[in-house]
TITI-255292 format. One record per atom (N, C-alpha, C): residue in one letter; y, z, x. Coordinates in steps of 0.001 Angstrom, whole numbers, plus 500000, padded with zeros to 6 digits. Atoms other than C-alpha are relative to their C-alpha. Layout:
N
AYZX;...
//
This chain:
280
X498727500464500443;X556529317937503445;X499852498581499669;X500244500942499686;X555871314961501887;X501109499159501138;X499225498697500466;X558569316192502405;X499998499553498678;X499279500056500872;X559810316631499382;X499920500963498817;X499694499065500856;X559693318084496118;X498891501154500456;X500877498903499903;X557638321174495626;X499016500323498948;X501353499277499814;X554763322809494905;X499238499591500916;X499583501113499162;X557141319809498385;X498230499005500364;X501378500277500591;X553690320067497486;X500086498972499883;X499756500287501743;X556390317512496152;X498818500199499801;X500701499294500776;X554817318818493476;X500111500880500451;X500248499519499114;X557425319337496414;X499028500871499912;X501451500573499206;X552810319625496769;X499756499837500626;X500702500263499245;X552026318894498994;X499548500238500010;X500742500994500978;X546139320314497995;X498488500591500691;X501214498893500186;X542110321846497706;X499140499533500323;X500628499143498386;X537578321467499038;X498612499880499960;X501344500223500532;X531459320778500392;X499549500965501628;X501081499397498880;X528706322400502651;X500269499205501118;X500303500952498808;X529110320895506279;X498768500681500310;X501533499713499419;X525716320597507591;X500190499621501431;X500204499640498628;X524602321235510899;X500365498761500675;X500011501289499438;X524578317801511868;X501726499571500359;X498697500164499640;X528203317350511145;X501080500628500788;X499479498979498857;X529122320693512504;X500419499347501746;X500399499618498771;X527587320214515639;X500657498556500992;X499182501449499428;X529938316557516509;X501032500687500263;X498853499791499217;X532628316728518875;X501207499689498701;X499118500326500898;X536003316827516474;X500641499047500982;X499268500991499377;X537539313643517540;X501314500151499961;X498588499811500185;X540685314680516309;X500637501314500788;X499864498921499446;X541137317741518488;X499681499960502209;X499893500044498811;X540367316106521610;X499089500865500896;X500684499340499343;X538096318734522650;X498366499935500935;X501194499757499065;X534824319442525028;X499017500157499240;X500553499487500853;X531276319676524224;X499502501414499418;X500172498708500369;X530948323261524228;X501273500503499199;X499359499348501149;X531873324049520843;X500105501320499445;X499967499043500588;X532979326760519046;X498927500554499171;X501269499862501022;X530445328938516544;X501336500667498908;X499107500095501055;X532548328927513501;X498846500401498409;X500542499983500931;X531174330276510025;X500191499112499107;X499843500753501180;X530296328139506851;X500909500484499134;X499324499547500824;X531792328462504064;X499184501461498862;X500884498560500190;X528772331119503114;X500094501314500228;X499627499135498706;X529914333103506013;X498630499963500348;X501267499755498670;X526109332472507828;X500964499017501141;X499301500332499034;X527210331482511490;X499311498001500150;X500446501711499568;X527013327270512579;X500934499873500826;X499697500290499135;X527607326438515283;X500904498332500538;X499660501882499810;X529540322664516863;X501540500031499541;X498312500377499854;X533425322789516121;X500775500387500905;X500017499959498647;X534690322123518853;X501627499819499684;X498332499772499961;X538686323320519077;X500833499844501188;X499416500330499165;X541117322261521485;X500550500938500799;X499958498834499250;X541451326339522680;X498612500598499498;X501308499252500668;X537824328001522399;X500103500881499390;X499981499176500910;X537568330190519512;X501377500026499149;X498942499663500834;X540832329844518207;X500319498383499362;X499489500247500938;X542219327609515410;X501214499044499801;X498619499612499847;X545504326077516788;X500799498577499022;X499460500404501490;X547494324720513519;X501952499582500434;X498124500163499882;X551050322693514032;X500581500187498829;X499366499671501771;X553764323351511112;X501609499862500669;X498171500639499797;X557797321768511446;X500465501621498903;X499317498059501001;X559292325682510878;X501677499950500536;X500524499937501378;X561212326345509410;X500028499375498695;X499879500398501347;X560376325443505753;X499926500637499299;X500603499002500754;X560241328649503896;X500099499339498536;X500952498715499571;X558632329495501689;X498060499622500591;X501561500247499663;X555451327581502959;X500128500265501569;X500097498964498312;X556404328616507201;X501658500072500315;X498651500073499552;X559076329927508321;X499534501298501909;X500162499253498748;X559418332274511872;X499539501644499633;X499951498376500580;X558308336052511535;X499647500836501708;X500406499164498617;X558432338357514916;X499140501300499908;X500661499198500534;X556629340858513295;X498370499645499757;X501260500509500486;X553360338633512293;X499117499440501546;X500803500675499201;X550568338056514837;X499858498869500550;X499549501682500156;X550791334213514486;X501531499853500792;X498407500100499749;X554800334749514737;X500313499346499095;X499434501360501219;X554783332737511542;X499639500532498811;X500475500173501103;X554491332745507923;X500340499280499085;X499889501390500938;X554589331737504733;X498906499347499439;X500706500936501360;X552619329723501570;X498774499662501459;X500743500776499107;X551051327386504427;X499195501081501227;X500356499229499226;X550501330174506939;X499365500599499831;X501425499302500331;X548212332277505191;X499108499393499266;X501067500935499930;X546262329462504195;X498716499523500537;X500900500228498775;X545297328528507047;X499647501551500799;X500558498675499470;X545024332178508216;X498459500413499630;X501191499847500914;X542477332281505734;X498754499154499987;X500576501294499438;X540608329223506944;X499401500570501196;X500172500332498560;X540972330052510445;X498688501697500172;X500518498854500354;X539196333711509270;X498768499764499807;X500928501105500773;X536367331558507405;X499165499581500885;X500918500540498949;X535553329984510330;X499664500175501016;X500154498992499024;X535392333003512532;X500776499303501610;X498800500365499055;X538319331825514557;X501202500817499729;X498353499561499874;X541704332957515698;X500881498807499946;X499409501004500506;X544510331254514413;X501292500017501006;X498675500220498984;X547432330093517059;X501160499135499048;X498933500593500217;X550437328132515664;X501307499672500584;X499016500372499199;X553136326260517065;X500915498744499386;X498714500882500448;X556556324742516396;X499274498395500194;X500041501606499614;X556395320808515669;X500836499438499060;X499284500935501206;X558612318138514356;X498690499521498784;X501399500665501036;X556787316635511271;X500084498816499929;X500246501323499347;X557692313145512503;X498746499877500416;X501638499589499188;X554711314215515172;X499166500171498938;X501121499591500851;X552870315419512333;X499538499140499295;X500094500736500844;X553094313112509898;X499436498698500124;X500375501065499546;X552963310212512070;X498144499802501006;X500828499861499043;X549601311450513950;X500019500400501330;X499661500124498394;X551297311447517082;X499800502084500637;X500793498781499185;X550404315673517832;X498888500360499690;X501454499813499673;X547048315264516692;X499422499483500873;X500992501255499493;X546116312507518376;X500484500466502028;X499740499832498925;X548038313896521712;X499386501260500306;X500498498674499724;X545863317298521310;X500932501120500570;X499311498649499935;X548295319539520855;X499737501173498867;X500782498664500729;X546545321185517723;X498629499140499186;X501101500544500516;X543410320922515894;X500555499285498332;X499985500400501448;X545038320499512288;X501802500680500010;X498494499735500031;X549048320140510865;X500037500682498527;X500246499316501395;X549675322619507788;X501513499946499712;X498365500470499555;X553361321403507176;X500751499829498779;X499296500789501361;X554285320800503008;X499584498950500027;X500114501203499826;X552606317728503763;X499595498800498764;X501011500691500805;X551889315266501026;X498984498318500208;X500912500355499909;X549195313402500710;X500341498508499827;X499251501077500790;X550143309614500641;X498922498943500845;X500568500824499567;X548322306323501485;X500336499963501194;X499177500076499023;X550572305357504233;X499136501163501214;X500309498939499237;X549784308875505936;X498487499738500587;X501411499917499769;X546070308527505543;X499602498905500695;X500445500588498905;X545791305406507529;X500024500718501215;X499729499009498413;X546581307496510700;X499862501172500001;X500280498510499349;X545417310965509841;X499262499950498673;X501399500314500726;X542276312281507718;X500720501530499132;X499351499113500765;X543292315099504925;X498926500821499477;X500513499098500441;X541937318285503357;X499987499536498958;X499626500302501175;X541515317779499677;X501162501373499956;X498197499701500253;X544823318738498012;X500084501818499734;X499980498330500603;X546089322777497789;X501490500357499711;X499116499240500670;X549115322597496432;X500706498997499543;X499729500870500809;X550769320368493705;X501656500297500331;X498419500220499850;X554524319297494378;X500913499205498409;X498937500980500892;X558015318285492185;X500746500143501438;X499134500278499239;X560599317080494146;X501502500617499074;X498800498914500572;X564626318912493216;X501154499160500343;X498390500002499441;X568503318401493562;X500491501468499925;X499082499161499776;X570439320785495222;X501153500033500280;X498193500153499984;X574116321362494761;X500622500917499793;X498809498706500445;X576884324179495169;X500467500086499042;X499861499244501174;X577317326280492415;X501497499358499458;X499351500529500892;X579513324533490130;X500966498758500730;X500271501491499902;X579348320961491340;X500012499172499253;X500122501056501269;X580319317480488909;X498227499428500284;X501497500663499725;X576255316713490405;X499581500675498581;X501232499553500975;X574043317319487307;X498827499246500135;X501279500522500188;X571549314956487813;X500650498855501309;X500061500937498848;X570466312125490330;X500501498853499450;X498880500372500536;X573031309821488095;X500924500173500582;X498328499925499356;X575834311125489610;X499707500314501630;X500064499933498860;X574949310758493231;X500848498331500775;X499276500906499415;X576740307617493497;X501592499663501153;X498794499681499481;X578987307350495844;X499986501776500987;X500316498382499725;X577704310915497035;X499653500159501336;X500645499541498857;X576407312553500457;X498831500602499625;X501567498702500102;X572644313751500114;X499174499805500822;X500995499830498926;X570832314956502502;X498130499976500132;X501300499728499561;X567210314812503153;X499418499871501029;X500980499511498413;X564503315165505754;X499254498847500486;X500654501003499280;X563466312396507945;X498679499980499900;X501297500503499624;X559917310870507617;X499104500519498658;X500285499734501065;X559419312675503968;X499799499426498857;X500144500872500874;X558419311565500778;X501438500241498883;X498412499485500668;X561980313663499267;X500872498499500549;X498792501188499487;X564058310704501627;X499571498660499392;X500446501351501212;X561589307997499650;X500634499729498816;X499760499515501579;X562284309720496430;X501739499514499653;X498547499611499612;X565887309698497472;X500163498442499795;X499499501184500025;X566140306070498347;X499640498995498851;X500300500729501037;X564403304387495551;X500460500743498788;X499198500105500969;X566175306235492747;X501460500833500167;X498742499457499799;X569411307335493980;X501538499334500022;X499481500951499684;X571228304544493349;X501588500307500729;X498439499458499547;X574739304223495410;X500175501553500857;X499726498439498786;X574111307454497411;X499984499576501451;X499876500338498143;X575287308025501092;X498369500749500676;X500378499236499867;X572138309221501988;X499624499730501560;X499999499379498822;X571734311266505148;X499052500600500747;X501097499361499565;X568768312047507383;X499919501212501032;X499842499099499368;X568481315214508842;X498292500330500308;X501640499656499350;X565123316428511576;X499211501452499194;X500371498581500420;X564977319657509828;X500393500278498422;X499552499128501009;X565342321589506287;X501286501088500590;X498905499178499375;X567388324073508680;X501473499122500235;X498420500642499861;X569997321311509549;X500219499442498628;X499578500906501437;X570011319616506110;X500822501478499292;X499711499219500640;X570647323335504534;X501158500684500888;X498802500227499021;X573697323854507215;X501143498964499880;X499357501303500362;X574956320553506139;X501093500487498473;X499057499576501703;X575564321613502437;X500689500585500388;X499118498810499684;X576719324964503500;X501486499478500535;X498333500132499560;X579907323509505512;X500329498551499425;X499399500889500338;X580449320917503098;X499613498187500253;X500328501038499357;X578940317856504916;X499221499164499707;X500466501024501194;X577063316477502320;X499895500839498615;X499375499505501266;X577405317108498620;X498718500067499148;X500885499387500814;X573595317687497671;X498709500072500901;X501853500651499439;X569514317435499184;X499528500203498939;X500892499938500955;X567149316231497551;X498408499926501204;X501109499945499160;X563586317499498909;X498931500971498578;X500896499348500463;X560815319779497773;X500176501115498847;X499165499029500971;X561397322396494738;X500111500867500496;X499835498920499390;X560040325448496368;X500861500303501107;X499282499548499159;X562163325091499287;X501584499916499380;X499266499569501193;X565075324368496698;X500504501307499249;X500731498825500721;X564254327071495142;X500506501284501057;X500018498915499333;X564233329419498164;X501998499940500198;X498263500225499684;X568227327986498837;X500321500961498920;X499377499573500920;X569015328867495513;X500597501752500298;X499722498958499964;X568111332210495623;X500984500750501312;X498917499674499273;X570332332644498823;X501302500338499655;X499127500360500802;X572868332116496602;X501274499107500177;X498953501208499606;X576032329769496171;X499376498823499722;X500569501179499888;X573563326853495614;X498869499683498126;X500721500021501395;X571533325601492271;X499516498431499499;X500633500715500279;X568714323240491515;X500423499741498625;X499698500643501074;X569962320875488751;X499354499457499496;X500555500865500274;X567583318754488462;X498064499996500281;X501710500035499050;X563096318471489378;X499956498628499602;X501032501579499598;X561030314945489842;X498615500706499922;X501693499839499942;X557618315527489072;X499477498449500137;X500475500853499243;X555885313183491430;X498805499645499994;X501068499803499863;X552341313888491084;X499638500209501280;X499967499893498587;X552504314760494247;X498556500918500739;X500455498704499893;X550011317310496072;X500304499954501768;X500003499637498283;X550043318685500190;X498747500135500576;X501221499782499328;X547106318404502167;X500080500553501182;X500705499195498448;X545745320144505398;X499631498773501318;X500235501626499386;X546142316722507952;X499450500237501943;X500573499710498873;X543706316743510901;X499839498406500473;X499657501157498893;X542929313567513740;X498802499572499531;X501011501057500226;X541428310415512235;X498734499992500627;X501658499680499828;X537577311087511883;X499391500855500388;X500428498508500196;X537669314617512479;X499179500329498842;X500536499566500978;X535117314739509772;X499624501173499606;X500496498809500157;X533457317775510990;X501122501133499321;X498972498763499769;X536901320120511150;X500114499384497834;X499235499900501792;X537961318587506939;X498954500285499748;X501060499897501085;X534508318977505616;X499942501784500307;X499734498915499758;X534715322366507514;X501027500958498864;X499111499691500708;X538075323105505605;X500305500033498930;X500252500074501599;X537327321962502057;X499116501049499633;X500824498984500164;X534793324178502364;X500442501513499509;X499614498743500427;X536940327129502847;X500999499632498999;X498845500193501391;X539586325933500386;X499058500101498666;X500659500102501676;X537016325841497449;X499244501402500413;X500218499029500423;X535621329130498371;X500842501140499735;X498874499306500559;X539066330586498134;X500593499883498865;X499687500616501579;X539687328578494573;X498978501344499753;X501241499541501140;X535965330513493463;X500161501360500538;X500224498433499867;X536685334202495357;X501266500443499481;X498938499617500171;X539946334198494118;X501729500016500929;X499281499565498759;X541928334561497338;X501225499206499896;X499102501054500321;X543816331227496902;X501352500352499305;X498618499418501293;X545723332623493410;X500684501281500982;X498731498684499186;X546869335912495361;X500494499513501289;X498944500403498661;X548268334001498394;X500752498983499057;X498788500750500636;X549981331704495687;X500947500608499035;X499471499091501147;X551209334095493323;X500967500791501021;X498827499315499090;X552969335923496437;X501606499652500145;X499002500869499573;X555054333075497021;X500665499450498887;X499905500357501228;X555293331688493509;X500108500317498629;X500376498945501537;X554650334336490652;X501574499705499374;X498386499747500341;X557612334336488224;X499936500642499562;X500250498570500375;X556148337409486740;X500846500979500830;
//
């Protein structure tokens, strides 16, 4: 999240991926807090290497601020208990690297800011996250897997047409995002309103309590189709979302680019994005 637009991807974007060699493998992930008896995790080849060392042995465990459909939202039905864009991502990762994948609720304050990597509560945050300077002082990133715009959303036949007429307005966005950036530097004259969640910001509209959000497209997007609601407007940000693991975790991103570029070249990537995204 940067948050924000989409593909929140912005480009709501929030992004894609080399050989780790043994050497790097086989280092304690600093960002995970863990022991030296590491995990044996496959390359991106699938031959076995040994040395990533996860903060639960053998498993994977991935924070994500849910919900944000359509990249995670809750599912009682799914193994994980989660899904979503971001969720079978990393499913697909955590598969890769002959691990089990755990997941667990987190603000994306925590995420964003470092503060539940660095307290070892997961090995890596998969969250809409985009990719931004700022961020990367305090946390180390996947290359990019998914390109973001940022949106306005406003009840179906609303004087809002564009981020022009927010003056004087209520719009909501999501604390600690790059949508509440987006928001404040061209929104001129807006009341704008920070909300911890997409769930309370999209509660907000609903009873009236602010008069638009501006965040990520795809999650935009997912309002819409709820219906009663309608993206007026996109921001293309250049945005993209990265995969954000604990400053100098080298081993675990070089690990992860790995599988992200052999899911670009087997294909796998397009049919977990086309699920979520196809307009076919």
């Amino acid at each position: 999240m940067s948050s924000s637009t989409h593909p929140r991807a912005r480009g709501i974007v929030r992004s894609s991926f080399a050989l780790v060699s043994t050497l790097a493998l086989a280092t304690v992930l600093t960002a995970c807090g863990g022991s030296d008896d590491g995990d044996s995790a496959k390359d991106g080849s699938g031959s076995s290497a040994t040395g990533l060392t996860t903060i639960s042995s053998g498993t994977l465990t991935v924070c994500s601020d849910v919900p944000y459909p359509p990249f995670e939202d809750f599912d009682e039905t799914a193994e994980s208990g989660f899904k979503g864009f971001d969720i079978d991502i990393v499913q697909k990762i955590a598969d890769g690297l002959d691990l089990k994948l755990a997941v667990k609720d987190s603000s994306f304050d925590a995420l964003q800011s470092g503060q539940a990597l660095n307290a070892g509560q997961c090995d890596m945050a998969a969250s809409a996250m985009t990719i931004t300077d700022e961020r990367k002082a305090a946390l180390d990133f996947s290359d990019g897997y998914y390109d973001s715009e940022q949106s306005l959303l406003v009840p179906e036949g609303s004087d809002i047409t564009s981020i022009d007429d927010l003056d004087g307005k209520k719009v909501g966005v999501q604390q600690g995002t790059t949508g509440k950036s987006y928001t404040e530097e061209n929104a001129s004259g807006a009341d704008i309103i920070s909300f911890p969640s997409d769930a309370e910001m999209f509660q907000a509209i609903k009873a009236g309590q602010v008069d638009a959000l501006l965040q990520d497209l795809p999650v935009n997007l997912d309002h819409q189709k709820a219906g009663g609601f309608e993206v007026v407007e996109t921001y293309k940000t250049d945005e993209q979302y990265g995969l954000a693991m604990k400053k100098g975790n080298t081993a675990l991103v070089d690990a992860v680019d790995e599988q992200l570029s052999t899911m670009r070249d087997d294909g796998s990537y397009d049919e977990i994005y086309n699920t979520y995204f196809s307009t076919e």
